[in-house]
N, C-alpha and C positions, 0 to 999 in steps of 0.2 A: 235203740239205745235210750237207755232212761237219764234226764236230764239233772242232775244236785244242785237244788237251788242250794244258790249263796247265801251267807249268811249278812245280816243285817248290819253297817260299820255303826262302832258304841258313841253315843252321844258322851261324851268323856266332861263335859262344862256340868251335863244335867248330872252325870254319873256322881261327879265330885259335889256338886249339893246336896243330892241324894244321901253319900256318903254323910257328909255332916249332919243331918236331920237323924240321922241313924237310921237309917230303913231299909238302905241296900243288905246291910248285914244281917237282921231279921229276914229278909225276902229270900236272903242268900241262905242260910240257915234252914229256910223251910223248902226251898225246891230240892236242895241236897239232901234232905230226910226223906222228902218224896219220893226221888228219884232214889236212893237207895233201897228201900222200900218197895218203889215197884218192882227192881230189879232183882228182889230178894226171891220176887215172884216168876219169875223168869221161867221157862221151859224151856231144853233143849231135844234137839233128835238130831241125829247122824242119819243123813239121807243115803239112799242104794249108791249113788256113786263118790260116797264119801266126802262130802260135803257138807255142813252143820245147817242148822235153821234153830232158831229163839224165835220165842215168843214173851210177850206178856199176855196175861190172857183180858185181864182187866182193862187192859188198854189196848181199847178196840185198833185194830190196825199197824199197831204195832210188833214187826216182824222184820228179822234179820236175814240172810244168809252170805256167809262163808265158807274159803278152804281150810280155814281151822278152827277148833274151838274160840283159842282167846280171839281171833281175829271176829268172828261171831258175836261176842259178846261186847266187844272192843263196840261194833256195826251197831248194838242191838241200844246201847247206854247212848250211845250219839244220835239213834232213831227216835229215842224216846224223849231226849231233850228239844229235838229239835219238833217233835209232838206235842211236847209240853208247851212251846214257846208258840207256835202256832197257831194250837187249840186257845191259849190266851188271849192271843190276836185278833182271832174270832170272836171271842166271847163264849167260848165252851167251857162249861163245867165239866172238871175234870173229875173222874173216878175216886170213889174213897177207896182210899190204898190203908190196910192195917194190919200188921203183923200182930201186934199186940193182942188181937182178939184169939 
């Protein structure tokens, strides 16, 4: 059995100064572009026993599976954030994501 690490509780004192400096909103702004974006890129397959799997492909490691579609996807948007957030902790450069091009 695989273990879901928890998520981190929000520093809510830092969060509220942060807010006032204006910076959470830009930060906030640009991960939600990101993330839509990668997920624009997203691949799906329907596996033999009926099952979904996603992918992003840009973003190494990044892969889902469920018994449904949206629940797939649902998996694959919360793998990726919690990817995102991670890979920052780290200190990883994250992939250039670009629809645009």
């Amino acid at each position: 059995m695989v273990a879901i690490p928890q998520r981190q509780p929000i520093d809510i004192p830092f969060l509220q100064q942060e807010i006032k400096r204006g910076l959470v909103m830009s930060v906030n702004y640009i991960l939600s572009q990101y993330i839509e974006e990668a997920m624009s890129q997203a691949t799906y397959d329907k596996l033999e026993d009926g099952t979904f799997v996603a992918r992003i492909p840009s973003c190494k490691g990044v892969i889902a599976f469920a018994s449904t579609l949206r629940e797939c996807d649902r998996q694959l948007r919360s793998i990726l954030e919690d990817w995102i957030l991670v890979g920052l902790k780290l200190g990883h450069t994250l992939p250039i994501i670009n629809n645009s091009a």
